[in-house]
Residue, then its C-alpha position, 0 to 999 in steps of 0.5 A: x649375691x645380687x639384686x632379684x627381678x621378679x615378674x609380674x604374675x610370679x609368686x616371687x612379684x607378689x611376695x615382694x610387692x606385699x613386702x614393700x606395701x608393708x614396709x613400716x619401720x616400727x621402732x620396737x618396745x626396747x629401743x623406745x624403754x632405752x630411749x626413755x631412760x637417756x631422755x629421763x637423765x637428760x631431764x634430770x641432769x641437763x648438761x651433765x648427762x649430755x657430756x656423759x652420753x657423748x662420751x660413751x657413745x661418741x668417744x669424745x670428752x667434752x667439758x661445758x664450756x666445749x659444747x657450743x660452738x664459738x664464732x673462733x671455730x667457725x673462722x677457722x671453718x671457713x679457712x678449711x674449706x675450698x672456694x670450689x665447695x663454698x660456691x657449692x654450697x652457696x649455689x644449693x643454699x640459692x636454689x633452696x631459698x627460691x624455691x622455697x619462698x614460693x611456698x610462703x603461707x600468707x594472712x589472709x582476711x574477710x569483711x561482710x555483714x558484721x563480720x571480721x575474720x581471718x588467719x593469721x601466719x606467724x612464725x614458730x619462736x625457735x627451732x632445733x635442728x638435728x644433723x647427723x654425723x656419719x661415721x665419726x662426723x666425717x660424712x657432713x651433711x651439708x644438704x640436710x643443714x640447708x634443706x632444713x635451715x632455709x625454710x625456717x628463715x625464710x618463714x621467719x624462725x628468729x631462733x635457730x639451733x643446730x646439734x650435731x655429734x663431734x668428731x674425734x678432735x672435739x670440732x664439727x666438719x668444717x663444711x658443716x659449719x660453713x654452711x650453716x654461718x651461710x644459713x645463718x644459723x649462729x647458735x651450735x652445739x657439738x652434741x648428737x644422738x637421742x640425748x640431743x633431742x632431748x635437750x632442745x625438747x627440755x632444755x638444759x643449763x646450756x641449751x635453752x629448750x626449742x619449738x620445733x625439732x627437724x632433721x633425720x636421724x637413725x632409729x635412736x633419734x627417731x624414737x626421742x623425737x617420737x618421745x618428745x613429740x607429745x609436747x614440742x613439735x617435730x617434722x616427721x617420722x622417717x624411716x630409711x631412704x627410699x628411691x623407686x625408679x620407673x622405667x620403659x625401653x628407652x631408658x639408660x640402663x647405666x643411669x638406672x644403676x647408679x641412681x639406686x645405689x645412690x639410694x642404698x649408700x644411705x643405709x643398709x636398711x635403704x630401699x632401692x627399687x626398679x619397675x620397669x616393663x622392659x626385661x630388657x632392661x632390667x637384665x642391663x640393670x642388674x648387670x650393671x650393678x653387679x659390676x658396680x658392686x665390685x668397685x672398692x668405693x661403693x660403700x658397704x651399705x649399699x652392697x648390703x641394701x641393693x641386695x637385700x632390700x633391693x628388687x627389680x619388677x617387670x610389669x605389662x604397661x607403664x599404666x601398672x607401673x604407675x599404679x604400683x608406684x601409688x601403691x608403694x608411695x615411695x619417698x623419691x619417684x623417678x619416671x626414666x621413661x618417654x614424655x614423663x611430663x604427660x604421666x605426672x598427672x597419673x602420680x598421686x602418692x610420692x614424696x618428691x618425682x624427677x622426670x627424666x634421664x636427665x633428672x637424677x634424685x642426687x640433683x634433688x639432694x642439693x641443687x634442685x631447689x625442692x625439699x629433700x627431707x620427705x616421707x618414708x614408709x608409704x606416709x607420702x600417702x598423706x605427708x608432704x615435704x619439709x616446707x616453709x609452712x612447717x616453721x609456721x604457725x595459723x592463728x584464726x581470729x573472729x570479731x562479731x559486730x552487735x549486728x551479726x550477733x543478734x542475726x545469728x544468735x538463735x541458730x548458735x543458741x539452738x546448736x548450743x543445746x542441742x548438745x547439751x552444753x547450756x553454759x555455751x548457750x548462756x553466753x550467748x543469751x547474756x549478751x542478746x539480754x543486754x542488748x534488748x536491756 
């Protein structure tokens, strides 16, 4: 098998095009049902539950006192890795925060008539952060504890905690580790799937419960932060990777390859695409790919994606490329096409673009600067990135002068019982009594 082009005005273009508008990834009853139960126990038995759940489904044993990580094994971390990897690592982490602290909301305040008002931007007290493992803890995703710790400190977070499922030797990836010591993040604990949210949305005898909970997970962790979402805060629900590639005659089709793969090695599920209006190039596209396919290190799960999820369309201008692409509102765009500055402005709907051959999604994943957790599932439509003004809170606040009240007394009393709501327009009154008393 290999990926499918479709034309544009063919059947097989329209089907899959409804396909992908209506890509929603709902999490069903069952799993919801199942995940409840694992919140209900955490609830229940805090720690206990959470030892009992990673031994069952992780296969590690863990006592209490194993669950946080200790300022040991982090040394130990830093003498496993490379110089090479910790300037890598270092190097995203600078990038990230420059970035990054150009997002920074700030106060703001107005004076006039009496009137004092304004906002307040205060930062979250705590934040949890989920790192997933990957096959046993020995895929470390190193982009995710900088994608999601930097915004936070950089909003001024002053309590970070990050959960991550162990491996089969009760220890973290020493690169997970590094990295998060480089963040700053001191406070880790050696617990992963559903049961880990759970915790720092309860709280448990070790891990005291948290404000926010960020990071992506599969479906498992996604349906607890849904669960615990009614009463802490969480970025956001994401559903499987996504990349969409727009491309003309000029571009590379090699490049194009790999940059879908790069997406369908996320997951099975993940969601490669190509729009291009050259069937030129989308021939060389899939050529490629089938020979891609045949190398040993291409993971399973992007054969799986890049065939079954994957699709190549080919349209009559780059004005329909564009247009569908608003449609699909994918969570990465790339413009693989001439002067891709002078179409971004057509681009309304997409989590993140990379413009140009030269800009693949991968440098976005770590050295680009911007956030790499983004929306899924069409929700760019009105979801933006992971920022800085995610770990923030706004706090209005308004001071009337005895001048102002009384000017603007009447109109508030009159609004007041419009809607019937006389206590409101009392508490005005009262106040108008004593000032003419």
């Amino acid at each position: 098998m290999s990926i499918k082009i479709y034309k544009q005005g063919s059947r097989g273009f329209e089907k899959c095009l409804t396909r992908l508008k209506n890509r929603f990834s709902g999490i069903s009853k069952k799993v919801e049902t199942q995940i409840k139960k694992i919140g209900d126990k955490v609830k229940k038995e805090g720690d206990k539950a959470l030892i009992e759940f990673t031994e069952k489904f992780d296969k590690v044993k863990l006592t209490q006192e194993e669950l946080k990580v200790t300022e040991k094994e982090i040394e130990t971390a830093y003498k496993s890795i490379d110089e090479e990897l910790l300037s890598a690592i270092k190097l995203a982490i600078k990038k990230v925060e420059g970035f990054h602290k150009n997002t920074l909301p700030s106060s703001w305040f107005d004076s006039k008539d009496g009137i004092f008002c304004g906002q307040k931007v205060t930062p979250v007290d705590s934040a949890g952060l989920y790192i997933p493992g990957g096959k046993g803890g020995e895929t470390p995703l190193i982009s995710t504890v900088i994608m999601s710790a930097i915004p936070a400190k950089i909003a001024g977070v002053e309590r970070l905690v990050m959960v991550s499922p162990p491996r089969k030797d009760k220890t973290l990836h020493p690169a997970l580790l590094v990295a998060a010591s480089e963040c700053g993040i001191s406070e880790i604990y050696k617990v992963g799937g559903p049961w880990s949210i759970f915790a720092l949305a309860y709280g448990t005898k070790s891990i005291k419960k948290v404000d926010l909970i960020c990071g992506p997970g599969n479906v498992y962790v996604t349906s607890a932060k849904k669960l615990v979402s009614a009463f802490v805060g969480i970025d956001i629900i994401a559903g499987p990777s996504e990349v969409l590639v727009i491309a003309d005659e000029s571009a590379n089709p090699e490049f194009i390859c790999w940059d879908l793969l790069a997406q369908a090695e996320h997951d099975p599920m993940s969601l490669p695409i190509l729009i291009t209006t050259s069937y030129k190039i989308a021939k060389k596209v899939k050529n490629f790919i089938e020979d891609a396919l045949k190398k040993d290190w291409v993971r399973d799960a992007a054969k799986e994606s890049i065939t079954k999820q994957g699709a190549i369309l080919v349209v009559n201008s780059l004005e329909t490329a564009i247009e569908l692409a608003n449609e699909i509102a994918p969570e990465h765009l790339e413009l693989a096409i001439k002067d891709p500055v002078l179409w971004l402005s057509k681009v309304r709907h997409a989590g993140a673009v990379f413009l140009g051959e030269w800009t693949p999604e991968t440098v976005g994943d770590y050295t680009g600067g911007p956030n790499h957790v983004l929306p899924t599932m069409g929700f760019a439509r009105f979801c933006s990135s992971l920022s800085v003004e995610k770990f923030c809170k706004k706090v209005n606040f308004l001071c009337y002068s005895k001048d102002a009240l009384l000017r603007e007394s009447d109109k508030v009393i009159k609004l007041a019982e419009a809607e019937n709501l006389f206590c409101h327009a009392q508490a005005v009154k009262i106040r108008i009594k004593h000032l003419h008393s």
